[in-house]
C-alpha positions in Angstrom: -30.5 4.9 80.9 -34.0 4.1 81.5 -33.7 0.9 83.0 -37.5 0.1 83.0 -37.3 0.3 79.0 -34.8 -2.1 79.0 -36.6 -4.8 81.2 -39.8 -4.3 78.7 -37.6 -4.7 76.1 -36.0 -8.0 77.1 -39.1 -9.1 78.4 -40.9 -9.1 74.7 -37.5 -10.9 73.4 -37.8 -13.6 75.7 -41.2 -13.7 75.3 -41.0 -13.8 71.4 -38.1 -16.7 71.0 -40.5 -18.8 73.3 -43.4 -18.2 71.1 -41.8 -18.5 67.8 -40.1 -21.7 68.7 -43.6 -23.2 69.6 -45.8 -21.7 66.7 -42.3 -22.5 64.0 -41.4 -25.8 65.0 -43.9 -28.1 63.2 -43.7 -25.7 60.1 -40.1 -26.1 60.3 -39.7 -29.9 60.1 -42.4 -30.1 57.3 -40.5 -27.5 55.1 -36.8 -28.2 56.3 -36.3 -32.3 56.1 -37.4 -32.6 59.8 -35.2 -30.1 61.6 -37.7 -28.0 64.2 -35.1 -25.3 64.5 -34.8 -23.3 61.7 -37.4 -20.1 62.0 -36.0 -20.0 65.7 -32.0 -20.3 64.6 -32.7 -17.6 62.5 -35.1 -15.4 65.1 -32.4 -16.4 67.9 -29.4 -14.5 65.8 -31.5 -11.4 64.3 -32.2 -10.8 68.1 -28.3 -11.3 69.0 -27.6 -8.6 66.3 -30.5 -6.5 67.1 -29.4 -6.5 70.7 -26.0 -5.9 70.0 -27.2 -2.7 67.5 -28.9 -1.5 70.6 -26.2 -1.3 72.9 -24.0 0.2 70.0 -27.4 3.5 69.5 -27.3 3.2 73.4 -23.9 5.0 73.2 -23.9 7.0 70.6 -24.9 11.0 70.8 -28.4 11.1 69.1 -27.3 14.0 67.9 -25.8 12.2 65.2 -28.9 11.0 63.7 -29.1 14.9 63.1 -26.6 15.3 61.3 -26.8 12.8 58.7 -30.7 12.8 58.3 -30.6 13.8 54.3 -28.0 10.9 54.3 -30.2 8.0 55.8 -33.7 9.3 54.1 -31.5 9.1 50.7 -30.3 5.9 51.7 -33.9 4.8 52.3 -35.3 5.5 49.2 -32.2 3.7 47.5 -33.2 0.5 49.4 -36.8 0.3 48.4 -36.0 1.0 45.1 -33.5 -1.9 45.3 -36.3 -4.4 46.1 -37.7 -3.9 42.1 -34.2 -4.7 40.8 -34.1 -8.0 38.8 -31.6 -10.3 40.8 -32.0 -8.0 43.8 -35.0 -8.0 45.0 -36.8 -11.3 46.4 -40.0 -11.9 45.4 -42.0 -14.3 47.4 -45.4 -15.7 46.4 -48.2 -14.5 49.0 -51.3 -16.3 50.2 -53.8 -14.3 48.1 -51.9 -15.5 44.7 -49.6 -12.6 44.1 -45.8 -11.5 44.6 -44.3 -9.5 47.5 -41.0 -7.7 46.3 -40.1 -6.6 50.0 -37.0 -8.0 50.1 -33.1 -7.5 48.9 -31.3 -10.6 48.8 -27.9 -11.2 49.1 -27.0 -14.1 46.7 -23.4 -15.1 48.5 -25.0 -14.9 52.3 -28.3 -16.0 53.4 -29.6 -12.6 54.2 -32.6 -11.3 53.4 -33.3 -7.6 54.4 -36.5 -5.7 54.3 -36.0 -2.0 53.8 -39.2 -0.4 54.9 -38.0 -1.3 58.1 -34.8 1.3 57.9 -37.3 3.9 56.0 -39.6 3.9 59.4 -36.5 5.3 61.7 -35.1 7.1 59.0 -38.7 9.1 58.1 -38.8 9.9 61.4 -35.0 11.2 61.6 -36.0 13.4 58.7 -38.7 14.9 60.0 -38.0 15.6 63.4 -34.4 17.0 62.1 -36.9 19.1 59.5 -38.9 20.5 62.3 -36.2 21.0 65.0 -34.0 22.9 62.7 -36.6 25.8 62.3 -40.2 25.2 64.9 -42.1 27.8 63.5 -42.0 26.4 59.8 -44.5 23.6 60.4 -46.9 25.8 61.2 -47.1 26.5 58.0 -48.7 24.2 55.2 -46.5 25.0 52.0 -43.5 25.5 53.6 -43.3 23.3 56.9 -45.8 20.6 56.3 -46.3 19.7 52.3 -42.8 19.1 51.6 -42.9 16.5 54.4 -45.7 15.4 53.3 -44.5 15.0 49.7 -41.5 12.4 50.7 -43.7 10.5 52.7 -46.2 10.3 49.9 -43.4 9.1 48.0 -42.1 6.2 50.0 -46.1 5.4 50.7 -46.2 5.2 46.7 -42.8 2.8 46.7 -44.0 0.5 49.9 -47.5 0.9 48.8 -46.5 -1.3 45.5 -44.4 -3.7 46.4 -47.3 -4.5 48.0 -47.3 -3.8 51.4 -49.9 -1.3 52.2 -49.9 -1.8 56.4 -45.9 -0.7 56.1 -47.2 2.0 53.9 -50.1 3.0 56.2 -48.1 2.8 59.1 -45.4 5.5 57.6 -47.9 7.4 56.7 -49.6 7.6 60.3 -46.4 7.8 61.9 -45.1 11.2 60.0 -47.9 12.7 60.8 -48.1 12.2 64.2 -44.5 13.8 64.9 -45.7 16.8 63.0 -48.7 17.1 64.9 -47.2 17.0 68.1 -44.4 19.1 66.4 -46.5 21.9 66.2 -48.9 21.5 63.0 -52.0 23.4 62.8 -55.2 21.6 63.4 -56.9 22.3 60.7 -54.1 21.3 58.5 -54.3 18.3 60.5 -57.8 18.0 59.6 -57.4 19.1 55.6 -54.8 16.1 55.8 -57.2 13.4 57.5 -59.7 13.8 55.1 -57.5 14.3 52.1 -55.6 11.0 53.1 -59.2 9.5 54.3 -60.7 9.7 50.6 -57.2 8.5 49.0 -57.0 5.2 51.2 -60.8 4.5 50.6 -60.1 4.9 46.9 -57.3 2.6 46.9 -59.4 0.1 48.9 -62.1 0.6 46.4 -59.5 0.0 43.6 -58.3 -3.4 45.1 -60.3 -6.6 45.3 -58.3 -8.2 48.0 -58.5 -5.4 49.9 -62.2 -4.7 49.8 -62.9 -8.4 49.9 -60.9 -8.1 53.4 -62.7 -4.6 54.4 -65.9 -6.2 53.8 -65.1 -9.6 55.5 -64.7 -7.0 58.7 -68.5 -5.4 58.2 -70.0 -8.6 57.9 -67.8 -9.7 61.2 -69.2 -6.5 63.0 -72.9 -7.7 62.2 -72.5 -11.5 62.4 -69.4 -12.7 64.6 -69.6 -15.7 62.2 -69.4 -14.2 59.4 -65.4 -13.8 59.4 -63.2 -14.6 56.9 -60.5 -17.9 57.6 -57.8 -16.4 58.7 -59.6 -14.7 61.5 -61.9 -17.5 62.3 -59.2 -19.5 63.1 -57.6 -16.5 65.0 -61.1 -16.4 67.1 -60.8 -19.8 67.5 -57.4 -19.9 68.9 -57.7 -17.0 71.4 -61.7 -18.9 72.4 -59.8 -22.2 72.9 -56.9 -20.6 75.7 -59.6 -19.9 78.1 -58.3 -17.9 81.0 -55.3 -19.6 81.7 -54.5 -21.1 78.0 -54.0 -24.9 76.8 -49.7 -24.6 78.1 -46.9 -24.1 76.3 -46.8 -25.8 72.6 -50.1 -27.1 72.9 -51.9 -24.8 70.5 -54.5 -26.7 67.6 -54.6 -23.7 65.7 -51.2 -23.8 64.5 -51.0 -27.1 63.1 -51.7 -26.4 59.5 -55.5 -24.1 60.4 -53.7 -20.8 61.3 -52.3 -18.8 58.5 -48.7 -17.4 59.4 -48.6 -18.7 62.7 -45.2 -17.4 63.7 -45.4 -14.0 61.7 -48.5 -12.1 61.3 -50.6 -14.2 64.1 -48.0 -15.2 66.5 -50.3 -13.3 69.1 -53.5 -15.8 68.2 -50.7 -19.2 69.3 -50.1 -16.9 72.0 -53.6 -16.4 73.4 -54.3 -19.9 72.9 -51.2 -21.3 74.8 -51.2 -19.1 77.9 -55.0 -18.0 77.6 -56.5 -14.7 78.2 -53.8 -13.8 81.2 -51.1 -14.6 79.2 -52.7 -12.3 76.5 -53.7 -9.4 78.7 -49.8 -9.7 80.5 -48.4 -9.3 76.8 -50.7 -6.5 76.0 -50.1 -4.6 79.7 -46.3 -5.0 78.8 -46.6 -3.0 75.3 -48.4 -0.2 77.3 -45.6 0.4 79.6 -43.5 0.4 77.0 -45.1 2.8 75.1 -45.6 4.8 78.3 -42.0 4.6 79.1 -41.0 5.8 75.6 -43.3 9.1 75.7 -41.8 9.9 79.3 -38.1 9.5 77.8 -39.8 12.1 74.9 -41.3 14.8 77.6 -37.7 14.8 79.4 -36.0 14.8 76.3 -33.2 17.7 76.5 -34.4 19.3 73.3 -36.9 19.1 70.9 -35.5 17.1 68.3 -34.4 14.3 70.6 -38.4 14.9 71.4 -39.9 14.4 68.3 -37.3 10.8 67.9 -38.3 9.9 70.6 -41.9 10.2 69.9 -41.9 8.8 66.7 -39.9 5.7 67.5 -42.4 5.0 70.4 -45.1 5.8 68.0 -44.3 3.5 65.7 -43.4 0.5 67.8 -46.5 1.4 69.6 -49.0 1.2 66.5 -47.6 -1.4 65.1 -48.4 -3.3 68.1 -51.5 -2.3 68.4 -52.7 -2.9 64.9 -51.5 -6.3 65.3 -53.6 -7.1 68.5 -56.5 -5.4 66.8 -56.0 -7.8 64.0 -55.8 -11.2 65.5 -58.7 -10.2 68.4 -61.3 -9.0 65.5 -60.7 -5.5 66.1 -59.2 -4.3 63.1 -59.5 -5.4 59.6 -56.8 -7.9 58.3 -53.3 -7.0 57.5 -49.8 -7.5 57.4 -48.0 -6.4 60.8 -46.3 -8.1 62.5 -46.1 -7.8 66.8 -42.7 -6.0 67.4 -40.1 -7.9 69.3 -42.7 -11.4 69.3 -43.0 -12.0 66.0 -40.8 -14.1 63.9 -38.7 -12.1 61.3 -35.1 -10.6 60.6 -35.1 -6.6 59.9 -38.0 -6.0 62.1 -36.1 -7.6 65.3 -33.1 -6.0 64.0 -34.3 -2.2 63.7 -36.8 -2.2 66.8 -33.9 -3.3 69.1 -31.6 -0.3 67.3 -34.7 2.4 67.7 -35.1 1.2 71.4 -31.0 2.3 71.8 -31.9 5.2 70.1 -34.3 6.2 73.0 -32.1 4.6 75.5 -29.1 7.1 74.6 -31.9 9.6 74.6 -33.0 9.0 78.0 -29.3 9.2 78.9 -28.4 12.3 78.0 -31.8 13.8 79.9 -30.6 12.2 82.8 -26.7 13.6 82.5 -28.5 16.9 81.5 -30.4 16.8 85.4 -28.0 16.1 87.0 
């Protein structure tokens, strides 16, 4: 198995335990009667299961994925239908005054499971099982690429109103690109862009918070000052690390200026702790991974366990870059977490699987050289 991949990927575990125990543990006594531990207990054993999940994918043939693709894109849609179910779902007040409905909760166990996270890997079993089975369909548009397109529209729609419109985004961008390097026209490529272009805009339009948050980003991009308070305080994090960062748990940000300090802007507490180094160390370590994932996909023994590959990597990938964009000012606000750093359950739990998906992948493409 790549062995590199592995490193990375214990590298960012390590890495996120430390930092979700320093930006959690003031939030955690103030909510939780003075125990610190609670977001890292919880963060601790999603990573012992997620680790445990990817030694289990690490072993078996990804072949199987294959073969029971219909069954895990069904499965999919069941859970994020779940999530609307009365008594089911969990619905959680958000900062901007309205309800998330991205969880099922498990009244008898203290689980709560986000399903999106299981539609990612299982939109991209689909697809690249839809395109491996017959190569020359995706090139064309009503036979190969708009009934993909229609089941991802679908789970956009179900994501998209929970709400959750980074997941849904993310989907969205993700399909896509294992089409495209599947073998999609360009100009179906480009008919889909602007198509998709116009219908984001209009649901941006069609949303306050959003535009409120698009146009917090314009004015940021012709006054630095004028940013709205969750990135201000972001800025003023990653400003106040310096080069070599304030040390470990001595961020100001976090204590009660920084919005979701151990979820969405983990990498701001980050910044500020171990400064621009420890920043630009984090960053470097994404890119390997991403380049080690897309090397497992070129050596990939066929072109299914190609396409996996390259939508797993793709996804981990963007989602970590969207997230960096976000807390540095690059990218207009939303909510993504950083993969593997940030605090949270499914997320740990289905990155760590999709990495043992590419490390069985890697595997066979080695036993297959040999």
């Amino acid at each position: 198995m790549d062995r590199g991949l592995i490193v990375l990927t214990l590298c960012l575990i390590a890495i996120g335990i430390l930092m979700v125990y320093s930006a959690s543990h003031l939030l955690s006594s103030r909510h939780y009667d003075g125990y610190s531990y609670h977001y890292l207990q919880i963060h601790i054993i999603a990573c012992a299961i997620g680790l445990v999940g990817m030694f289990f994918t690490s072993h078996l043939p990804y072949r199987f994925y294959a073969r029971f693709a219909n069954l895990f894109l069904i499965l999919a849609f069941i859970g994020l239908l779940l999530v609307f179910v009365p008594g089911l779902g969990a619905s959680v007040q958000g900062a901007e005054g309205g309800r998330f409905r991205r969880w099922i909760r498990i009244e008898s166990l203290p689980v709560h499971f986000q399903p999106v996270e299981f539609a990612k890997i299982a939109l991209v079993i689909h697809v690249a099982n839809f395109i491996s089975r017959n190569p020359k369909r995706v090139k064309s548009f009503f036979n190969g690429v708009l009934p993909n397109i229609l089941i991802v529209g679908i789970a956009f729609g179900l994501v998209y109103i929970q709400p959750d419109f980074g997941s849904a985004f993310l989907l969205v961008v993700t399909v896509c690109t294992v089409l495209f390097i599947g073998g999609m026209r360009i100009w179906h490529v480009l008919t889909l862009g602007g198509v998709g272009g116009g219908l984001f805009s209009l649901l941006i339009i069609r949303d306050s918070y959003k535009l409120k948050r698009v146009m917090d980003y314009m004015a940021m991009l012709k006054s630095p000052d004028a940013t709205n308070y969750q990135l201000t305080r972001s800025l003023d994090a990653l400003e106040s690390g310096g080069l070599l960062g304030l040390g470990i748990d001595s961020s100001l940000q976090k204590i009660s200026r920084l919005p979701y300090p151990h979820t969405d802007f983990i990498f701001a507490v980050l910044g500020e702790e171990f400064g621009f180094i420890g920043a630009v160390t984090v960053t470097c370590i994404f890119m390997l991974f991403i380049w080690r994932g897309l090397h497992i996909a070129r050596n990939a023994s066929d072109l299914f366990a190609s396409l996996l590959a390259t939508g797993i990597t793709t996804l981990i990938g963007l989602q970590a870059f969207i997230n960096i964009g976000v807390v540095t000012g690059v990218l207009p606000t939303k909510g993504i977490t950083l993969p593997f750093i940030s605090y949270g359950g499914s997320s740990i739990v289905l990155s760590l699987v999709s990495v043992g998906i590419l490390l069985n992948i890697s595997r066979s493409s080695s036993k297959n050289a040999d």
